[in-house]
C-alpha positions in Angstrom: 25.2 -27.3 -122.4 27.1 -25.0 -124.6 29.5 -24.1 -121.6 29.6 -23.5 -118.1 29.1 -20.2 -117.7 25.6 -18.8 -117.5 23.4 -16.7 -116.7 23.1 -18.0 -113.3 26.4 -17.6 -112.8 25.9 -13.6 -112.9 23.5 -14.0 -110.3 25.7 -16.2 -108.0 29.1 -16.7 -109.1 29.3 -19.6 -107.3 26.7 -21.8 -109.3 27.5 -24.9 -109.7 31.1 -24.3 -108.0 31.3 -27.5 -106.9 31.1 -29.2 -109.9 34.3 -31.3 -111.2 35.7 -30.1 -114.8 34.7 -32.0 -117.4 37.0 -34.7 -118.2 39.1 -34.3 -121.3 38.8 -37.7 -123.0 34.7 -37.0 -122.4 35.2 -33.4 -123.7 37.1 -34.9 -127.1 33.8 -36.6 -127.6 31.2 -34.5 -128.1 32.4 -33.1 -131.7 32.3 -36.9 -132.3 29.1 -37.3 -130.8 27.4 -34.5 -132.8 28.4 -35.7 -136.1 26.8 -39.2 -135.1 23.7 -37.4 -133.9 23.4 -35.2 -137.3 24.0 -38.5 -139.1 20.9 -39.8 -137.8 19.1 -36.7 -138.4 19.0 -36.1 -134.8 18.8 -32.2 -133.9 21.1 -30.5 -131.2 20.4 -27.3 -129.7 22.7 -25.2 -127.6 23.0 -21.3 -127.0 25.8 -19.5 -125.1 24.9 -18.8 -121.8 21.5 -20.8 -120.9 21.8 -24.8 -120.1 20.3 -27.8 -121.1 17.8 -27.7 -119.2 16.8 -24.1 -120.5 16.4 -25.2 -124.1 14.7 -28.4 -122.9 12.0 -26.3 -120.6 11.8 -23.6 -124.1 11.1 -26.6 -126.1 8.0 -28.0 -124.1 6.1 -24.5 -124.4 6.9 -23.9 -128.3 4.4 -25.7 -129.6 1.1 -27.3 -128.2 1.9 -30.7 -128.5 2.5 -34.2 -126.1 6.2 -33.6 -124.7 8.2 -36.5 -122.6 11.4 -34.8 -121.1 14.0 -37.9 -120.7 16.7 -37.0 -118.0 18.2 -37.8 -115.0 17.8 -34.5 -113.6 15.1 -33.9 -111.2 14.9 -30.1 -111.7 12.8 -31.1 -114.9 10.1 -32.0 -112.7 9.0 -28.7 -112.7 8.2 -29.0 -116.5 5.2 -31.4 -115.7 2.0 -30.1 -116.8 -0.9 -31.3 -119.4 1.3 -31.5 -122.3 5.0 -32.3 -120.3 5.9 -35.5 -118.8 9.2 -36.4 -117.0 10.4 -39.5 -117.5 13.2 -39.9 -115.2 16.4 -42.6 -114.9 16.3 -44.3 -112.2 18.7 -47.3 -112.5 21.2 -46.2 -116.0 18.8 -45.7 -118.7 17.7 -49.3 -117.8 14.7 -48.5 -115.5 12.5 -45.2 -115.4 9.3 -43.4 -114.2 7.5 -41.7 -116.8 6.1 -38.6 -114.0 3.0 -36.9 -114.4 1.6 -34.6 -111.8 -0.4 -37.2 -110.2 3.0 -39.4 -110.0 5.1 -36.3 -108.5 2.2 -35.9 -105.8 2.7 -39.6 -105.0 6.3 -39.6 -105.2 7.0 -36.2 -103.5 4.1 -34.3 -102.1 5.0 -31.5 -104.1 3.0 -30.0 -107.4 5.6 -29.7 -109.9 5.3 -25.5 -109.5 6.9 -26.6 -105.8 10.2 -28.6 -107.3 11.3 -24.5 -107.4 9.8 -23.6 -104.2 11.3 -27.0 -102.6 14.9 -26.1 -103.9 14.8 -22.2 -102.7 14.7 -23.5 -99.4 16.8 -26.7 -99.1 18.7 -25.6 -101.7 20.5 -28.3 -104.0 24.3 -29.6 -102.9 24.4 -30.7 -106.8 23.9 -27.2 -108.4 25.2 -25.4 -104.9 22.6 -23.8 -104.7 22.7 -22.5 -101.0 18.9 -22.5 -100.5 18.3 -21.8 -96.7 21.0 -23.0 -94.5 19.1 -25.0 -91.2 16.5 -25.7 -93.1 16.3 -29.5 -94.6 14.3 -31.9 -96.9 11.8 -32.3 -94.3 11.5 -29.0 -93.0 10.7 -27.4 -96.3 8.1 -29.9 -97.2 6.1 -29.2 -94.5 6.8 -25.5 -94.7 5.6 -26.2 -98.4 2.5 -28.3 -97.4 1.2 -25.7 -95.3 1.8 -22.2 -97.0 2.4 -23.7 -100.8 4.4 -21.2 -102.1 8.1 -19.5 -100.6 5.9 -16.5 -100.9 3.6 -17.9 -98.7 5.8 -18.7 -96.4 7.4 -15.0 -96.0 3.5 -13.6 -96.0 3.2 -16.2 -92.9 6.7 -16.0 -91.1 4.9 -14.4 -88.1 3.2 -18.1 -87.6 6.4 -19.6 -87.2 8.6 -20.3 -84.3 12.0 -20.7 -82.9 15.2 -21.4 -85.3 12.9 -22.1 -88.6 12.1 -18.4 -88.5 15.3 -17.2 -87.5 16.6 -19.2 -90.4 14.0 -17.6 -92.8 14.1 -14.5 -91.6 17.9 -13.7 -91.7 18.7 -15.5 -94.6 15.2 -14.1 -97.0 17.8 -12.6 -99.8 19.3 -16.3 -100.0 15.9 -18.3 -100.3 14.6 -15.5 -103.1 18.0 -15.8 -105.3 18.0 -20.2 -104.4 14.4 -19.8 -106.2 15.4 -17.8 -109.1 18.7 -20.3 -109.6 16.3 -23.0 -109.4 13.5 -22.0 -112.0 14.2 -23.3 -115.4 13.9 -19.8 -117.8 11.2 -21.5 -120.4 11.5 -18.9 -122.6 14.7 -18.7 -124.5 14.0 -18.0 -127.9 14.8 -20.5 -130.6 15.0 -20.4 -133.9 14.2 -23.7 -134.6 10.5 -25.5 -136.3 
């Protein structure tokens, strides 16, 4: 990440507002760290006002080749198709599953499209993203299972009952913006081969 703010943080200023500041002995490093990297002819990528995640997502659908995203962050998942798989840390970098979209469906019920859908409405404490409020783990899932898609769910709000429409229905802005904080913008352009 090239710095904290981005563009998400123009659509909700309070993005990732519950993050702690980057300590400064771990801040000192990363000059350090990139001089090791370019050492071993490692690339590094980063552009003012997208994150990691961003450039990562940009990368997989640059070129038509086999990608494996390694991260501990399980918004990648949404990356997974023919060409993407997530391999994610489960234990340190010590133990990991290598996710494919059969593997997410075993895991998580979820197509890898849904990781998005999922977070708009739970939300996701570690990005506070506010998703909508009421409305749990277990609440969305099944939401998900049944109408696939948050637009779905809005196209079928007169099916549902009691406070999981009221939830929905008052808080519609929130779930639409939790989405668009969510989705990983895949094309960033880069100037790299």
């Amino acid at each position: 990440d090239y710095g904290k703010k981005t563009f998400r943080n123009d659509m909700f200023d309070m993005y990732k507002g519950n993050r702690k500041a980057t300590p400064p002995e771990l801040k000192l490093q990363f000059p350090i760290l990139k001089e090791v990297l370019k050492s071993m002819n490692i690339s590094t990528i980063e552009i003012s006002g997208y994150e990691a995640d961003d450039i990562i997502g940009s990368l997989t659908k640059l070129y038509d080749v086999h990608n494996i995203v390694l991260t501990g962050d399980r918004d990648s998942l949404q990356l997974i198709n023919q060409n993407t798989y997530v391999m994610l840390t489960k234990k340190g970098i010590s133990e990991t599953i290598l996710y494919n979209t059969k593997q997410l469906m075993e895991d998580f019920s979820v197509e890898p499209y849904q990781i998005i859908e999922l977070k708009a409405i739970m939300g996701d404490a570690s990005d506070n993203i506010p998703g909508v409020k009421g409305i749990g783990e277990k609440g969305a899932l099944n939401l998900l299972d049944k109408y696939k898609t948050l637009d779905g769910v809005y196209e079928n709000i007169d099916e549902l009952k009691g406070k999981t429409k009221e939830y929905l229905v008052d808080q519609r802005d929130m779930a639409y913006l939790s989405k668009a904080l969510a989705t990983i913008d895949t094309t960033v352009k880069l100037n790299v081969d």
